[in-house]
N, C-alpha and C positions, 0 to 999 in steps of 0.2 A: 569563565575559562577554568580548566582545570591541566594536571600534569598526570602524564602514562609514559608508558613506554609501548611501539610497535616493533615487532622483530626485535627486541634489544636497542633499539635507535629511541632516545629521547625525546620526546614528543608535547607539545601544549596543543589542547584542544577548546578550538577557540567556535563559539556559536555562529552558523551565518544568517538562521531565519528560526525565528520561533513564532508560536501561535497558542494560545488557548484553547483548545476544543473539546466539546462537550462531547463523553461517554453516554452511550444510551442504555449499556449495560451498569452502569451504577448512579446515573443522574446526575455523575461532579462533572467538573472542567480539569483538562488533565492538559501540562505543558507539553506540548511535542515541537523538538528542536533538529534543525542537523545539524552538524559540527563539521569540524573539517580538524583533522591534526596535523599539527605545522612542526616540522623537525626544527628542535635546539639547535643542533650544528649547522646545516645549511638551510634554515629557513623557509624550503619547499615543503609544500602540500606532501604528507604520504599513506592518507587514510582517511575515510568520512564513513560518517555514524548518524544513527536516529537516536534521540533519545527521547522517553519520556517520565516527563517530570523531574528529571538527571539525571536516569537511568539508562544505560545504554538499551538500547531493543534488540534481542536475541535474532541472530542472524541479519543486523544490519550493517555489520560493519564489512569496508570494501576498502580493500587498498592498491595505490595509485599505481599501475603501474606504467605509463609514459601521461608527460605532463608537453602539451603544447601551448607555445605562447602568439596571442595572436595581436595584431594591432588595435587599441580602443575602439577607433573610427569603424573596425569592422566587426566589432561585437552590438548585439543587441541587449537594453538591458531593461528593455520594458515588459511589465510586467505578463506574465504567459496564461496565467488564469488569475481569477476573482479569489481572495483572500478565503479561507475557509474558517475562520472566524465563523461563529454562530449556524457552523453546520454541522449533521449529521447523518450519517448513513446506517443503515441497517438489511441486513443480509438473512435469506432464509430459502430454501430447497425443498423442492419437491418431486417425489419419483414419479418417470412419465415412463409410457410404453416406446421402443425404441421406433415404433414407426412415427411419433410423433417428434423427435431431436429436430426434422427439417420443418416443420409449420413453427416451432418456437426458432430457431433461430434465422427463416425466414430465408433459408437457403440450404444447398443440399450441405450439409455438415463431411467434417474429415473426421475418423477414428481410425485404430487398431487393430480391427476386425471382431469378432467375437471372441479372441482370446490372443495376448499376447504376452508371448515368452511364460508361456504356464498360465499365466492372470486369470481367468475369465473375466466375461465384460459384467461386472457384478449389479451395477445400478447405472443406469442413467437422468439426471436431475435436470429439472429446470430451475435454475438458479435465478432468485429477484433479487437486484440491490437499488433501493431506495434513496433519493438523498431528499435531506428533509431544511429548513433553515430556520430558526428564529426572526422575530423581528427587533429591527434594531433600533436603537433609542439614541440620542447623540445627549452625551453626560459633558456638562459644564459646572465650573466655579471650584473650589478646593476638591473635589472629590474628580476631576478632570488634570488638574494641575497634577497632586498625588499619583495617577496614572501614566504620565506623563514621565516622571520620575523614574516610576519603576520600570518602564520601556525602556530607559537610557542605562537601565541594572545589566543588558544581556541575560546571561547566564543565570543570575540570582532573580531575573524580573518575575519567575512564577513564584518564588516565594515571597515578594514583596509585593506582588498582587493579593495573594492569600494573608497576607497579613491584614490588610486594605479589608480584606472582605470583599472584592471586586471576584468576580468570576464572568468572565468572557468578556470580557474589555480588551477593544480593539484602538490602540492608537494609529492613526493615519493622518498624513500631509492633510488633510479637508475638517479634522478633528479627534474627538477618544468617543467611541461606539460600546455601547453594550446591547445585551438579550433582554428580551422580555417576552414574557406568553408562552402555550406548548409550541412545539416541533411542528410546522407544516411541512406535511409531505407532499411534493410536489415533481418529482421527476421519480423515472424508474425505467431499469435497465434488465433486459432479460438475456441469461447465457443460458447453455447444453452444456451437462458436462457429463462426460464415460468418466464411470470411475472402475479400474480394472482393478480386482485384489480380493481381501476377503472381507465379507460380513459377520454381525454377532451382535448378540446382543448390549445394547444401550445400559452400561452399567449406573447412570445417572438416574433413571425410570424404572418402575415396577412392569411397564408394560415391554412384552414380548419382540422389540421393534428388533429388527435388523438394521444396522447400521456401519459406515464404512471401519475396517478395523488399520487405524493411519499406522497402529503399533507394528504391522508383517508388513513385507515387501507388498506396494503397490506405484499404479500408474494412473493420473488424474488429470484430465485433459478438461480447458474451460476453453470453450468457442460464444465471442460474440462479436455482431458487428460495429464494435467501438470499444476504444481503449476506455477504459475507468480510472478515472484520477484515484481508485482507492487503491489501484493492486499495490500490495506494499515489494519494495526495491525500485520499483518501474513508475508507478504515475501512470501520466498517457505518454511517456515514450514509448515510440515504436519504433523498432530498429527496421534497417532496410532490408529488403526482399530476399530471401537468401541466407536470413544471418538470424541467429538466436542471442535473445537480451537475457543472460543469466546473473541471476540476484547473488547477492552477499551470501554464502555458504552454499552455492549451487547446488538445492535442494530444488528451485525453480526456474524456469525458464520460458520466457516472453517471445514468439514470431508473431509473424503476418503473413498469410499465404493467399492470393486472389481477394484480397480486402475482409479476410475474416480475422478477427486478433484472437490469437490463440494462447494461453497460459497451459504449462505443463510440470505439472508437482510429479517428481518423481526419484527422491534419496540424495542424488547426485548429478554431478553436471555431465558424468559419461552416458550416464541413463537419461537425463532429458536428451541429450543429443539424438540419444541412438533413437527414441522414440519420434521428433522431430522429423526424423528420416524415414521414419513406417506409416507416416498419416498418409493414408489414400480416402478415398470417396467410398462410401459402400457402392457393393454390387450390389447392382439391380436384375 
């Protein structure tokens, strides 16, 4: 738990779930937690946050604004997916000719048109994301016990893991799990995405690539059929038909139209809107 302030309102921020999970961009285990800030004075919920390793994450935080209370009996509190303990995902794009957006995503896709609000349709990608798992080993005797412990830390349990030397230890009701062996990759998810805005080159590489420029106004539309537990703000919520799921800083926003699930990066929550409302089907 730690102490802030939201709006000027006095706040403790208190952990509700954390996890271990393995980076595939630096090969450690990085703590990622949410939190929820609970007001000093009246004791309500009025903000939630990601953090990782105790670090708030840049554009996660959301704040409450109606809290409903409902009765025990009619909440469910079983669990909604498989712990992600000993997983990982990995993300990579490649540019495709636009006659090819419907055989990858396996339906006639929605965009923008060829240019929207000045944009042109600058690149369209086929986007893969991978999830990959370890295999798990069930750790007993002191070095179980020890883990055990530092699960019952919250807040401090990543750095009482990291003292242990423990990386990707998963306590649960059945026992303490950890990783062992490479990354099996074994599932993989393909989206379309227009990205509207401008190109330039890739100042990371020597090589000549055009690539998208996120620094000027643009518009980035990701079509697939199924929600990805990675998209950050969202998970696989899908909001209902009609209605946009916009993330913590409405720079993004989350629908679903005819069963496609659609993410839309675009600055602000006025411009995901407006664009939400110009998806048509290409002419043919």
């Amino acid at each position: 738990m730690g102490e802030g302030a939201i709006d000027g309102e006095p706040v403790v921020w208190v952990t509700i779930h954390s996890e271990l999970l393995p980076d595939v961009a630096d090969g450690r285990d990085h703590e990622w937690a949410q939190q929820v800030a609970v007001s000093k004075r009246t004791y309500k919920p009025v903000a939630l946050r990601e953090t990782r390793d105790g670090r708030p994450g840049p554009g996660t935080l959301q704040r409450v604004l109606e809290l409903s209370l409902g009765a025990r009996t009619d909440a469910d509190f079983t669990t909604s997916r498989p712990s992600l303990n000993g997983t990982a995902f990995k993300q990579g794009r490649e540019k495709i000719p636009l006659d090819q957006a419907a055989a990858v995503l396996g339906r006639t896709p929605l965009w923008l048109g060829s240019a929207y609000r000045g944009l042109p349709l600058a690149r369209v990608y086929r986007e893969t994301t991978s999830v990959g798992r370890h295999h798990l080993v069930r750790v007993t005797g002191p070095r179980a016990a020890a883990a055990v412990k530092c699960s019952e830390q919250r807040a401090a349990g990543g750095d009482c893991f990291r003292r242990l030397g423990s990386t990707s230890v998963e306590v649960r009701p059945d026992g303490v799990f950890t990783t062992a062996g490479a990354i099996e990759w074994t599932e993989e998810q393909t989206a379309v995405v227009f990205y509207y805005g401008t190109v330039g080159p890739d100042p990371s590489t020597s090589r000549a690539d055009s690539i998208p420029r996120f620094d000027k106004p643009y518009v980035s539309v990701t079509e697939s059929l199924q929600a990805s537990q990675f998209r950050r703000g969202a998970g696989t919520y899908v909001p209902p038909e009609g209605s946009v799921f916009i993330v913590a800083g409405g720079e993004t926003g989350f629908l679903q139209r005819d069963g496609v699930q659609i993410g839309i990066d675009a600055g602000s929550e006025e411009a995901v809107l407006a664009a939400a409302r110009a998806l048509v089907p290409p002419a043919r």
